[in-house]
MDTraj code that builds the backbone (N, CA, C; nanometers):
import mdtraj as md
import numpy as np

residues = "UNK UNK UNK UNK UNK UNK UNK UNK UNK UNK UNK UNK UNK UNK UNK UNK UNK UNK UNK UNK UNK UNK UNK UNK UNK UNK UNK UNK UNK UNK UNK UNK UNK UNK UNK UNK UNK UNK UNK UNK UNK UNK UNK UNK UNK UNK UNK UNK UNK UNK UNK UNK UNK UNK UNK UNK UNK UNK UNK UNK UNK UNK UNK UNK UNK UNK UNK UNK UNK UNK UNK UNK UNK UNK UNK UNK UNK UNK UNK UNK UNK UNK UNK UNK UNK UNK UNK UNK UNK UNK UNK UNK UNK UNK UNK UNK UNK UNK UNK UNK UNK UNK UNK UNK UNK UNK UNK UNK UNK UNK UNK UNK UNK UNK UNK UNK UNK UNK UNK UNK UNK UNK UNK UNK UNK UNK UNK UNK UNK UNK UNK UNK UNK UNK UNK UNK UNK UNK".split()
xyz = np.array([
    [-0.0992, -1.8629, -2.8737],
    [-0.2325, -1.8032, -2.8681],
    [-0.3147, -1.8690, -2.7572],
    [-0.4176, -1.8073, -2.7178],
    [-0.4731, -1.8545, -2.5713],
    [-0.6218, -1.8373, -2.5764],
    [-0.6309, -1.8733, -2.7256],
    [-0.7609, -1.8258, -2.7615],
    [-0.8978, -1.9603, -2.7307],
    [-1.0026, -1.9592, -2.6719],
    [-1.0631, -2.1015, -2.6353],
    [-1.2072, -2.0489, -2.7064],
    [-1.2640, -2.1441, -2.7887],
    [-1.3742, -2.1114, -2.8408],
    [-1.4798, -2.2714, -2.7831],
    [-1.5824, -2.1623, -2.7600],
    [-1.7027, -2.2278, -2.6931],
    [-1.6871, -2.3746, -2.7656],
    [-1.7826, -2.4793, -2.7317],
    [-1.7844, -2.5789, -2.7614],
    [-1.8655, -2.5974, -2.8760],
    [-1.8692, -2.7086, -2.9636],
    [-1.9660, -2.7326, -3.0773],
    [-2.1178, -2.7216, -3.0094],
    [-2.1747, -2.7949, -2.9210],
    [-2.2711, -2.7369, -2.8637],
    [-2.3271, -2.6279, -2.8570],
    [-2.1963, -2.5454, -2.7597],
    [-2.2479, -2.4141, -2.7188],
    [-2.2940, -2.3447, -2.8419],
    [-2.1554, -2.3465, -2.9159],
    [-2.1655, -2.2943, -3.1056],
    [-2.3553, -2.3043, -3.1238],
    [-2.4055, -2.4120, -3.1806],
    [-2.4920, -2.4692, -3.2567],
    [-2.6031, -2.3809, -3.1424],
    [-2.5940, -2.3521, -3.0362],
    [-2.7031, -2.3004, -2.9082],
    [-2.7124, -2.1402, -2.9348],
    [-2.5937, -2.0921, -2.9650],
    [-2.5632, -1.9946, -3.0322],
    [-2.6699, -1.9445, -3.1256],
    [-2.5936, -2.0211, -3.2021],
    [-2.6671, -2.0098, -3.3832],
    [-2.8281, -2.0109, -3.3666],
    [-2.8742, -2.1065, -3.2891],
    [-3.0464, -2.0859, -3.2500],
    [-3.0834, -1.9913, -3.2022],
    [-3.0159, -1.9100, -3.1131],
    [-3.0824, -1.8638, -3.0209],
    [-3.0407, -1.6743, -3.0719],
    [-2.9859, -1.6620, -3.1480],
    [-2.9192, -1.5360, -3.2101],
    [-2.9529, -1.5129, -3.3531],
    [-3.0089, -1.4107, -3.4302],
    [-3.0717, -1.4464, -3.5616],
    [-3.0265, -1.3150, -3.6487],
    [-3.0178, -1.2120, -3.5433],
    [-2.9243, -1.0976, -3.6577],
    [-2.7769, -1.0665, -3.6660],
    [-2.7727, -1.0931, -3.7558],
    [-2.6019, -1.0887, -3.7770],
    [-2.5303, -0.9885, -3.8444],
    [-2.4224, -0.8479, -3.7875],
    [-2.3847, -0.7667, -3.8541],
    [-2.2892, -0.8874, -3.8984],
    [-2.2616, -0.8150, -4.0707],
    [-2.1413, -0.8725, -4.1520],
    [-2.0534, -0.7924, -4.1225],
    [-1.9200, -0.7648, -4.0974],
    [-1.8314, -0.6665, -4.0745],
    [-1.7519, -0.6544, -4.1845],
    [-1.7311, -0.5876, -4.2930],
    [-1.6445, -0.6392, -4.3672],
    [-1.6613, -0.7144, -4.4983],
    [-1.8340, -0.6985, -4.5327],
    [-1.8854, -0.7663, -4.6018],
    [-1.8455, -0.7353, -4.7620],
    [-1.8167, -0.8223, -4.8587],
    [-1.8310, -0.6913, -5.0476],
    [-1.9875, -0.7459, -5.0977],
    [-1.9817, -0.6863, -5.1912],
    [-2.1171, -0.6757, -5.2568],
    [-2.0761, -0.7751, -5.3966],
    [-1.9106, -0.8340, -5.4130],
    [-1.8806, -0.8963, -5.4678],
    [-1.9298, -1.0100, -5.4392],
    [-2.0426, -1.0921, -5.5635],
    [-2.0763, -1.2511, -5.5287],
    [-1.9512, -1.3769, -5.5442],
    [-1.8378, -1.3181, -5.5503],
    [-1.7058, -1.4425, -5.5751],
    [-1.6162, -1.4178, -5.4325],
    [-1.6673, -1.3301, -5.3649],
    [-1.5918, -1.3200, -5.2286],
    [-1.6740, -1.4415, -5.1431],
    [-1.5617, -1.4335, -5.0356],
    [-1.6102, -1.5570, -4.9078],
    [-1.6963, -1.4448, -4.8304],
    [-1.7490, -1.4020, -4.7899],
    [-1.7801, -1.2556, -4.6777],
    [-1.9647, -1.2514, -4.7764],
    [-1.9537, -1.2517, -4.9412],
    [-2.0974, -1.2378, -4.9785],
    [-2.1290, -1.3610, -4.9438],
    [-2.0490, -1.5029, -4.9668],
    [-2.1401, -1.6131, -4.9986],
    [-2.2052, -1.6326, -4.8878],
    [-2.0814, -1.6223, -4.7596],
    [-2.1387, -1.6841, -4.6614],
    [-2.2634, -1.5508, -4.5907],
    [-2.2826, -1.4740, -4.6092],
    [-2.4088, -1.3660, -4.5679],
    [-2.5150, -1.4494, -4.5995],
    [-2.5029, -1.4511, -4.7665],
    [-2.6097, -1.4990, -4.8573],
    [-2.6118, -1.6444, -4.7969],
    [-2.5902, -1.7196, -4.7520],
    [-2.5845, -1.8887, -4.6859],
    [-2.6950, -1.8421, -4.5789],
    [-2.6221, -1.7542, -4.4909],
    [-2.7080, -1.7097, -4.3651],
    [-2.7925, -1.6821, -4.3940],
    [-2.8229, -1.5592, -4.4620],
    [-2.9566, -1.5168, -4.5318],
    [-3.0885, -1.6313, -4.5364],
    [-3.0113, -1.7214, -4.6023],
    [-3.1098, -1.8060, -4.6765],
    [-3.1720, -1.9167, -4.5600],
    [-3.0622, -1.8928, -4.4732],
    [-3.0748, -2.0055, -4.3666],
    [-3.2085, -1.9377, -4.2697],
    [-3.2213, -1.8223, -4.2483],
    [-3.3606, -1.7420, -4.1863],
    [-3.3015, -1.6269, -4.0935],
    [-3.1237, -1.5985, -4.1098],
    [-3.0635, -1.4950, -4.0136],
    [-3.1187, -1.3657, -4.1347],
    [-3.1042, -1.2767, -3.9795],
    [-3.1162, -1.1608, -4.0698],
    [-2.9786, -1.0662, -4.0645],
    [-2.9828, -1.0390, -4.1833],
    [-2.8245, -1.0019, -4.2151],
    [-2.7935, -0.8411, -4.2166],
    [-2.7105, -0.7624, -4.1680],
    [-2.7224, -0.6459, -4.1661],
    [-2.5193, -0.5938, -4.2166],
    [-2.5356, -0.5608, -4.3200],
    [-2.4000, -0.5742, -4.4070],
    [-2.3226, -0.3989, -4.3147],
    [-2.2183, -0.4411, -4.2830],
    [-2.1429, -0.3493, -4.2385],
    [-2.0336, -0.3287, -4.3557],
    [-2.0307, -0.2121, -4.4274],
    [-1.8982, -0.1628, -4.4667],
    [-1.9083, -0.0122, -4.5216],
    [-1.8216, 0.0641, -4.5253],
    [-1.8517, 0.2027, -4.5278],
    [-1.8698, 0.2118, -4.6784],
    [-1.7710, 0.1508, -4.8003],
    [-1.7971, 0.2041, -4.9031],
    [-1.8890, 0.1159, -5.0237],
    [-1.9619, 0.0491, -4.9761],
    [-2.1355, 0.0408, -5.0336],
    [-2.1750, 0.0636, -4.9852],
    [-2.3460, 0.0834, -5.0646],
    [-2.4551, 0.1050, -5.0276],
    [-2.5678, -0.0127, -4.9981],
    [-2.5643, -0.1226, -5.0480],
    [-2.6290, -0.2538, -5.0251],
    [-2.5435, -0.3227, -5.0744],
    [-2.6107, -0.4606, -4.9953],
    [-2.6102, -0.5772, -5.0496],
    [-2.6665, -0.6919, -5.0170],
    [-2.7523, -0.7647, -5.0624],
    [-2.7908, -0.9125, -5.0667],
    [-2.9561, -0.8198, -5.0428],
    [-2.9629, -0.7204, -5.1139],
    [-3.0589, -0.6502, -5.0998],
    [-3.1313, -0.5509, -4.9682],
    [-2.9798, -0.5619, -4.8784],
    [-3.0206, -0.4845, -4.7427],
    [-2.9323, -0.3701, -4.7375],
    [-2.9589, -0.2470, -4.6780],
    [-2.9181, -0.1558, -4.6887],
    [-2.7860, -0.1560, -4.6087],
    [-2.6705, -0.1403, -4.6362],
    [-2.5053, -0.1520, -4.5717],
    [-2.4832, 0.0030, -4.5255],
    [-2.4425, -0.0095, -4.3626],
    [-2.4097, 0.0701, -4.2535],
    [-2.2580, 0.1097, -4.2722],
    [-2.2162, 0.1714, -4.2191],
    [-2.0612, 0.2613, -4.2652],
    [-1.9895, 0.2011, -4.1235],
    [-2.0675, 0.1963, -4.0080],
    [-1.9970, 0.1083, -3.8689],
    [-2.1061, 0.0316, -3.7919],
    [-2.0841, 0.0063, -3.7134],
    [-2.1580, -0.0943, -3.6006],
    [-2.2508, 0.0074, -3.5256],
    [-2.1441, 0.1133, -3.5111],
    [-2.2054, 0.2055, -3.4065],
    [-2.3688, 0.2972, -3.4997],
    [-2.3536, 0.2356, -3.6311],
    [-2.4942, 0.2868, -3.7160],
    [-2.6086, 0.2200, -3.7375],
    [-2.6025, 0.1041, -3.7035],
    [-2.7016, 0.0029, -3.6727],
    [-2.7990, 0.0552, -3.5948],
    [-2.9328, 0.0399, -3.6216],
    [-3.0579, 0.0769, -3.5697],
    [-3.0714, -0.0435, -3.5032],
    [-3.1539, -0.0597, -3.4076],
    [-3.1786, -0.1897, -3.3331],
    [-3.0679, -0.2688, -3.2915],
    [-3.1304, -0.4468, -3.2008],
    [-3.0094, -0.4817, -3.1021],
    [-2.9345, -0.5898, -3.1902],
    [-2.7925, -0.5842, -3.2339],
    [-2.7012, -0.6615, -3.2769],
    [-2.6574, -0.8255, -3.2018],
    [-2.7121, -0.9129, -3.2322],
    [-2.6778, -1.0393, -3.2259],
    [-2.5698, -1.1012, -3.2128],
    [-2.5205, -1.0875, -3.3549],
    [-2.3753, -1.1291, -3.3792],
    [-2.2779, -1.0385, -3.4297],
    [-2.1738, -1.0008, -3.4294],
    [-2.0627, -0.9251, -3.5119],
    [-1.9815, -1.0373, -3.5535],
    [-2.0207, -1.0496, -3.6968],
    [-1.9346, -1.1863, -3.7886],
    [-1.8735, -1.0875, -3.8472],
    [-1.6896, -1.0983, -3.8550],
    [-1.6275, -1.0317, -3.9093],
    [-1.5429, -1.1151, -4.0206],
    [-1.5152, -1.0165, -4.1131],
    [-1.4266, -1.0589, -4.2556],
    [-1.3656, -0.9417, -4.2629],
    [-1.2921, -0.9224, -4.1409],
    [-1.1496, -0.8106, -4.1858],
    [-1.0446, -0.8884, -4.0928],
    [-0.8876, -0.8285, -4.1832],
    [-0.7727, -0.8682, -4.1246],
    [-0.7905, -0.9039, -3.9946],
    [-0.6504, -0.9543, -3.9321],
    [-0.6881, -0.9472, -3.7599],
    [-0.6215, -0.8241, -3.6810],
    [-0.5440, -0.7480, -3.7487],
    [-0.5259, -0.5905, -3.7247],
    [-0.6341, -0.4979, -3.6589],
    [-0.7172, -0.5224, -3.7767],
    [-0.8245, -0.4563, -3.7076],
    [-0.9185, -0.5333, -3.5910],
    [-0.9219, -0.5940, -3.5598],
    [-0.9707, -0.6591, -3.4707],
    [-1.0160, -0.5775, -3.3254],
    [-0.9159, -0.4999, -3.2558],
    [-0.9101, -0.4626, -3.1681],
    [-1.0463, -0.3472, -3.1748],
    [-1.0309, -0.2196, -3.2586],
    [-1.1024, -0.1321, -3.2843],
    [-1.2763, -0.2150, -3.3336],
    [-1.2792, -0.2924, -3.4016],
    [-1.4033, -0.3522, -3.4527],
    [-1.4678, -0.4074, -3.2769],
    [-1.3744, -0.5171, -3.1976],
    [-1.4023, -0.5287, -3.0650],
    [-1.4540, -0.4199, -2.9907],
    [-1.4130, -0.2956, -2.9863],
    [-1.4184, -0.1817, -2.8931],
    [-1.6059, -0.1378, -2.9379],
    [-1.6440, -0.1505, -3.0862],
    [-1.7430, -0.1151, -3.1106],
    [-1.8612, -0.2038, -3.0778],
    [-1.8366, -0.3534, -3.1144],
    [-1.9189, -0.4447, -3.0906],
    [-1.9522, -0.4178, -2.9053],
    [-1.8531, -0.4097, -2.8209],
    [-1.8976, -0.3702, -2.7063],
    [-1.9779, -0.2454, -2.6847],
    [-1.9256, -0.1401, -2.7462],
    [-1.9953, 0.0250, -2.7265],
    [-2.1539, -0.0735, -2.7774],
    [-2.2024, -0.1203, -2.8877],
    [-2.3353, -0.1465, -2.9543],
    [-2.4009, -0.2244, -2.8216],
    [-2.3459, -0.3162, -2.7657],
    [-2.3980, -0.4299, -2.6619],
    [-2.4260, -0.5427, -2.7770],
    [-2.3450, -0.6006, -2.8252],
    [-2.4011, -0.6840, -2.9313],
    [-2.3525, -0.8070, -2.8193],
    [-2.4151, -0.9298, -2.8625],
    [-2.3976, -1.0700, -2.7629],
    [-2.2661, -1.1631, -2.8030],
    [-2.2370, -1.1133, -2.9299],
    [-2.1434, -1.2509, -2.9637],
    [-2.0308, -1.2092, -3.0423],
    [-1.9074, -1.2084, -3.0692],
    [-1.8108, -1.1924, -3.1602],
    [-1.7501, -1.3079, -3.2366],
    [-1.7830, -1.2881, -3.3442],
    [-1.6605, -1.3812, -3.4104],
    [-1.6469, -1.3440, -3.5228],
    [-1.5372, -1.3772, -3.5352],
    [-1.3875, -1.3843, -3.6105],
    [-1.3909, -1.5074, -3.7235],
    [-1.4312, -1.4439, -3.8458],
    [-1.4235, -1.5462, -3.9468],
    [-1.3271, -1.6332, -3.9315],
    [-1.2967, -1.7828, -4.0308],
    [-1.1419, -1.8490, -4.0599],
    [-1.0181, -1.7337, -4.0844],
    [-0.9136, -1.7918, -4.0338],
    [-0.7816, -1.6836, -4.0085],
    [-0.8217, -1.5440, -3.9644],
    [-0.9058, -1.5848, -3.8662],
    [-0.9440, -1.3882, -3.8273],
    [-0.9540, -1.4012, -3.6654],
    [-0.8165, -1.3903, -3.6335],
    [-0.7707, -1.4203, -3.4742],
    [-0.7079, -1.3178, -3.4363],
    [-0.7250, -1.2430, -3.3171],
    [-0.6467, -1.1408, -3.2557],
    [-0.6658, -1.1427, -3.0879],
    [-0.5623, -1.1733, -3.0479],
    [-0.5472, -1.2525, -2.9301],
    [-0.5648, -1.1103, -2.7958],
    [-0.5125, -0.9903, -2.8617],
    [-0.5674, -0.8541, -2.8103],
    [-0.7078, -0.8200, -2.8234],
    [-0.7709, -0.8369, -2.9233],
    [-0.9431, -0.8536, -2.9462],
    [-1.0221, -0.9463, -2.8434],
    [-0.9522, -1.0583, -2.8362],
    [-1.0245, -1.1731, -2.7835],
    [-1.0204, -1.1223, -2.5887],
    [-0.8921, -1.1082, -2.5708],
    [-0.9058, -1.0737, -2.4132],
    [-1.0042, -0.9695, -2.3900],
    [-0.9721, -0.8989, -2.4855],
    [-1.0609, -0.7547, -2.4447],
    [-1.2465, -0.7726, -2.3937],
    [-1.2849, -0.8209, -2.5316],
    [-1.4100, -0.9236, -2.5341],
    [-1.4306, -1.0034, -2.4371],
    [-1.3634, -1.0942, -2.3989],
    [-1.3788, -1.1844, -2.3074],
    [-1.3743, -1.1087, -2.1779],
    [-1.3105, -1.0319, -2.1055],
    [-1.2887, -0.9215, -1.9711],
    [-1.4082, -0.8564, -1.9804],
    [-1.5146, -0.7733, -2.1131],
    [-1.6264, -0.7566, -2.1351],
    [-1.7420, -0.8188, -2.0922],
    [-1.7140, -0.9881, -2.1181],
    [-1.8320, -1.0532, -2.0723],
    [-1.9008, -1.1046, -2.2117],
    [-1.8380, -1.0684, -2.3104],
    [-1.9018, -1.1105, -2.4371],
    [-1.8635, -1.2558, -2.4775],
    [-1.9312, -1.2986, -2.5684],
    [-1.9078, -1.4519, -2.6314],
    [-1.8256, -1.4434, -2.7442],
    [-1.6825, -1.5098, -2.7499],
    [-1.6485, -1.4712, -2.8642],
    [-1.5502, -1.5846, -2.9161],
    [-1.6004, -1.6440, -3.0299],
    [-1.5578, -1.7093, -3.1331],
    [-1.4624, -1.6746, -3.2450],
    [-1.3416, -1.7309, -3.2996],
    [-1.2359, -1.6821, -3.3762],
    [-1.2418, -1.7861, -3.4298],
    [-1.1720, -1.7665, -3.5788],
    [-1.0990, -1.8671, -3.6219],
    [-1.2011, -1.9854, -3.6735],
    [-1.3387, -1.9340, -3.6853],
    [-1.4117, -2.0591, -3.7458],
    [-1.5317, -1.9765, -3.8370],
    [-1.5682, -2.0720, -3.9570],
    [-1.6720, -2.0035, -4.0292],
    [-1.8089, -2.0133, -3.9752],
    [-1.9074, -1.9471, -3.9785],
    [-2.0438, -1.9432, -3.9475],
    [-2.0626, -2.0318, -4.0368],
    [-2.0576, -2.0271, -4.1048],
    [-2.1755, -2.1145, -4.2101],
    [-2.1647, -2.2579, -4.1807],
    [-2.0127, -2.3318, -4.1917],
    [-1.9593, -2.3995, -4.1601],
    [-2.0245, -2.4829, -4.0493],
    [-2.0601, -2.3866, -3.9546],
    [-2.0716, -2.4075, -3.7845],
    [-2.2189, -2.4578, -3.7781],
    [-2.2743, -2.3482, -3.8734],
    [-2.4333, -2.3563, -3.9349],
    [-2.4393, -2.5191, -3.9608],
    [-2.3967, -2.5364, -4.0792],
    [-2.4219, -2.6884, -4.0963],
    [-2.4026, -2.7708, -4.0432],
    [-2.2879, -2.7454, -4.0013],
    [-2.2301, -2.8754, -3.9150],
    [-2.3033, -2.9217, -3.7957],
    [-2.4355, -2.7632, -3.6795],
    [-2.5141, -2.7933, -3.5933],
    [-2.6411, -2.8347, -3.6402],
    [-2.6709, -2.8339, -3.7182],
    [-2.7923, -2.8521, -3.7862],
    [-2.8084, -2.9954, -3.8366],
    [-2.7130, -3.1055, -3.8365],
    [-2.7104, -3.2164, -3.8569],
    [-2.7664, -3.3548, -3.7030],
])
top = md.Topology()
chain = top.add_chain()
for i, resn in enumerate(residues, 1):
    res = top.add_residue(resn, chain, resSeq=i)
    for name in ("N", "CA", "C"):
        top.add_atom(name, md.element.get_by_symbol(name[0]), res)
traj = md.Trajectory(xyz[None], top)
């Protein structure tokens, strides 16, 4: 894999400077990894905008069916789907102009990542937000 993710720095410069975050992939289940960490963000002062086609909310915000349904400008695309899909979720985050991609823990696609990167976009794999959250915030 040939995948290079920004530095802890850059990360944490990131996280300041970017505040809405589509969830890609999000459940409305509170025992999934995808709600807690929204709800982490949430709480942290991001504003969270839940992507998945078959709800209707969650964490009390109204959930979009794709990227490409988002009203206003997209920040981040934090994803919690396979790395299959990766490629197609990439293609949209570019169509939106969103600034940043990443790829929850185990959510690497080395076809996603070039694509993104040849784009000009920022894109992170393979690490948790929240995680990243705390860890810059110290």
């Amino acid at each position: 894999m040939t995948i290079e993710n920004p530095s802890r720095e850059e990360i944490g410069k990131i996280l300041k400077e970017n505040k809405r975050i589509a969830v890609v992939g999000i459940s409305n289940n509170p025992e999934r990894t995808s709600y807690m960490v929204a709800e982490a963000m949430q709480k942290a002062g991001y504003e969270i905008v839940p992507v998945n086609p078959v709800i209707d909310e969650v964490l009390g915000v109204k959930a979009y069916p794709s990227l490409k349904d988002i009203e206003g400008h997209v920040d981040i695309v934090n994803v919690f789907r396979r790395p299959e899909f990766l490629p197609d979720i990439a293609k949209e985050a570019v169509e939106i102009g969103a600034d940043v991609f990443w790829g929850q823990l185990g959510v690497v696609n080395e076809e996603a990542y070039h694509y993104l990167k040849e784009k000009g976009m920022t894109v992170i794999m393979d690490r948790c937000i929240k995680v990243e959250h705390a860890m810059t915030k110290k």
